[in-house]
N, C-alpha and C positions, 0 to 999 in steps of 0.2 A: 371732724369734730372740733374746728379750730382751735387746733392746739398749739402752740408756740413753736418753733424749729428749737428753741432751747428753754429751758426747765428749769430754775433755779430754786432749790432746795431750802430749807433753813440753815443748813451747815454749810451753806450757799456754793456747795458740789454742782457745776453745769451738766445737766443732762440731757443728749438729745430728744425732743418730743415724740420721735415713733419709737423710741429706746425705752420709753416711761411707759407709754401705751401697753409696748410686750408685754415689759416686767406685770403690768398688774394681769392682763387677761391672763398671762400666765400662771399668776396668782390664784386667781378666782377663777381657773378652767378645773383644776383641780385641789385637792386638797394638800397643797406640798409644804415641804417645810421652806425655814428661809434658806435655809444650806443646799437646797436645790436650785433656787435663781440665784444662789452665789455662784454653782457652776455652774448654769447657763448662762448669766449675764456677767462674769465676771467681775462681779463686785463685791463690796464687803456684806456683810449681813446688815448692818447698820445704814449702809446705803439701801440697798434694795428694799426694807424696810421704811423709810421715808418714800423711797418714790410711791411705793404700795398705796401709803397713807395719804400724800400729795396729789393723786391722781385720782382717786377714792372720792376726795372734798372738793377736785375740780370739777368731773364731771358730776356730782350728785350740785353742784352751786349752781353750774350752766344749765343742767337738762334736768333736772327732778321736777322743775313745771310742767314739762310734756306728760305727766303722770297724776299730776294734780285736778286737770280738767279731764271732761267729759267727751268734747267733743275737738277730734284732731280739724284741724282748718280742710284737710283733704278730705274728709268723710261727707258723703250725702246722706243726711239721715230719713231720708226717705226710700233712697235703695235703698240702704240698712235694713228699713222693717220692710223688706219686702224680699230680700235675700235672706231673712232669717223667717218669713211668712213662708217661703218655700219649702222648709224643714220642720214649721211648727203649726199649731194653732192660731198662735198669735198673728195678726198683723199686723200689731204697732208696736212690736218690740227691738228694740236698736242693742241688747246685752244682754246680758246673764250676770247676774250679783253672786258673790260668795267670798267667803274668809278662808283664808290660808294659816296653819297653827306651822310656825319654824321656831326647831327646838332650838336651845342655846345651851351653853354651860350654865350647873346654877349658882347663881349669884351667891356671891359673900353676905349684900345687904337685900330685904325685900323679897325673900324668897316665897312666901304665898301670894305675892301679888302678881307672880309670873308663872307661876302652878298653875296648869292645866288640868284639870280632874277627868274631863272626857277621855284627853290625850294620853294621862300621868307623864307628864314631862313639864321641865320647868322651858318654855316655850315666850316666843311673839306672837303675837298676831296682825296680818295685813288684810286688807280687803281692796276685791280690786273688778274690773265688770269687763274681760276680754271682748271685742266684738273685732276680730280679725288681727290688733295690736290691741296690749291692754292698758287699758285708760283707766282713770280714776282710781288711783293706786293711793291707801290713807294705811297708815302705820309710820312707828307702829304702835300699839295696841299692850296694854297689858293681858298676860297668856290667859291668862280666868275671864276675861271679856266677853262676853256672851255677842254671837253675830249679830244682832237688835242692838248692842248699846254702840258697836263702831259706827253702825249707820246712823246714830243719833249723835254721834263726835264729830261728823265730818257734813262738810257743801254738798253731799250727792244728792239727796232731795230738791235741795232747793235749785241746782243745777240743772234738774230736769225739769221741774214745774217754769223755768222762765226762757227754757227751749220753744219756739213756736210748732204750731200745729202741722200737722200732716197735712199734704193736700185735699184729706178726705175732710177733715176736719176735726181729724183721733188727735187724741194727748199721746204722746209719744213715750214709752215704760221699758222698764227694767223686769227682767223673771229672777225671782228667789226662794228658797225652798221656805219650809214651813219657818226657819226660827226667823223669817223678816216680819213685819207688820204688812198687813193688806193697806197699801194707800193707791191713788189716785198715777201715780206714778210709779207703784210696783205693783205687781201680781204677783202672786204667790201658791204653789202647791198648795189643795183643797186638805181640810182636814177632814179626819170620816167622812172618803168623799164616798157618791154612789156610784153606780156602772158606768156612769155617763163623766164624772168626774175623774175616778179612777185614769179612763181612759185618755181624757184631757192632761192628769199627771203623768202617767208612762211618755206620753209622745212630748212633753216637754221635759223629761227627764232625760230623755235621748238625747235631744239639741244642749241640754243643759252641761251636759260632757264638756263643752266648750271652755267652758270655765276651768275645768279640772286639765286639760290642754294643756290651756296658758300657766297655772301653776307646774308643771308637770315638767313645761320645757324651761323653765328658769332654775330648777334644778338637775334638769337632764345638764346643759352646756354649761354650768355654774355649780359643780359641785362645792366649791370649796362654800356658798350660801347654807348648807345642806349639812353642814361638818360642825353637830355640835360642838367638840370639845373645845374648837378654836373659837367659839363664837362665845366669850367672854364680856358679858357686862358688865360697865362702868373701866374696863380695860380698852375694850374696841368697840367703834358704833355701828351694832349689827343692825341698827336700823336702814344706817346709810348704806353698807355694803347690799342689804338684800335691794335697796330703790334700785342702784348702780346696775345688780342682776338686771334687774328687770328691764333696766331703759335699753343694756345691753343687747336684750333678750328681743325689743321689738326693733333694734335694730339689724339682728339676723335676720326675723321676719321680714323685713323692710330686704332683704335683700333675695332671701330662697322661700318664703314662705313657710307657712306652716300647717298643721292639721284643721285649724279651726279657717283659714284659708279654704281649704278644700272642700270641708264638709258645709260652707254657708256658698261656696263660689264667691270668695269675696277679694279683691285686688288691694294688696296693702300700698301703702304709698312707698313712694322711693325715696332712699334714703336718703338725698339731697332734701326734698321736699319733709320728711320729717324733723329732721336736726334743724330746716330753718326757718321753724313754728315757736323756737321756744322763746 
């Protein structure tokens, strides 16, 4: 992760670079307090606290662009829709779209504008398009946000409209359920569909699992992302920590795989080659 062999703090404490690393996964593997990495890392609270927060803003500075685009430099996106053609209807689909609701504590200031009414939780929202690592990660989101309006906040249309064509000569799309819009570069679950549509939704409702995967394992191996009460806005930036999750999260991938690996048969890239994309 080119990280430095030494660390220097704001209360310009030297700390070694795999010693900063622990402290935070340690941090964000669970939901502990700070007087548990005081005695694991023998530090003060106030120390171990900076590294958290230091490490947090290094790696969301360096690697938060790997999450920003669409498409990682290792990916063919022609096998793509043809490894996701093997599980679905579609054959020029490269993802699956969908919004993730992460609760937070609720705010001091702004509190309807982070209310979730579906949820009832004062919440973020992220949205993100797994297709083996999850790409196009935009949040976050305020919690009231309706899945239609982040995709109209963010480059992911226009991202795919200036992708080139399939060898077939297909535009190449995203699947989302009904709250996206029908365009040209997504498809969407039929509304009152017929037998024949019905049918089309089920079998892409199964592939579409995939999505719920990748949300799934970013807070399987990242609990502390998943822990309201710590997750304090305008105190701490939960936006940054959930990115961090997540770069985190396809770099396990990148290393043992994961579900959505399996069920597409799809080879993540190695960790070398991911980290030095950004």
């Amino acid at each position: 992760m080119a990280l430095p062999d030494t660390i220097r703090l704001k209360n310009r404490c030297l700390i070694p670079g795999m010693e900063a690393l622990c402290v935070v996964l340690y941090r964000l593997s669970y939901p502990s307090r700070l007087t548990d990495l005081m005695e694991a890392f023998a530090r003060s609270e106030s120390v171990v606290s900076r590294i958290v927060s230091h490490m947090i803003n290094f790696i969301f500075d360096r690697y938060s662009q790997l999450l920003r685009t669409l498409q990682h430099p290792s990916t063919n996106l022609n096998e793509m829709a043809e490894l996701v053609g093997n599980v679905s209807p579609l054959k020029n689909c490269i993802g699956f779209i969908d919004g993730t609701v992460r609760a937070i504590c609720r705010p001091v200031y702004d509190q309807e504008t982070t209310y979730n009414g579906h949820k009832r939780k004062h919440a973020v929202k992220f949205q993100s398009a797994p297709n083996g690592i999850i790409v196009a990660v935009h949040g976050p989101y305020e919690g009231k946000r309706h899945d239609s309006f982040l995709l109209s906040q963010n480059s992911l249309i226009g991202q795919m409209a200036a992708l080139p064509y399939m060898d077939n000569s297909d535009q190449f799309c995203l699947y989302g359920d009904v709250a996206y819009p029908s365009l040209p570069q997504m498809i969407t679950a039929y509304q009152s569909p017929n037998p024949i549509e019905e049918q089309f939704n089920k079998s892409m409702s199964k592939a579409k699992e995939s999505v719920k995967y990748g949300f799934g394992k970013v807070v399987m191996y990242w609990p502390f992302c998943n822990f309201k009460k710590n997750l304090k806005p305008h105190l701490k930036p939960v936006g940054k920590i959930y990115i961090v999750c997540t770069l985190l999260t396809n770099c396990h991938n990148c290393l043992y795989g994961s579900n959505v690996n399996s069920l597409f048969n799809i080879s993540p890239p190695s960790l070398e080659e991911y980290l030095a994309a950004q």
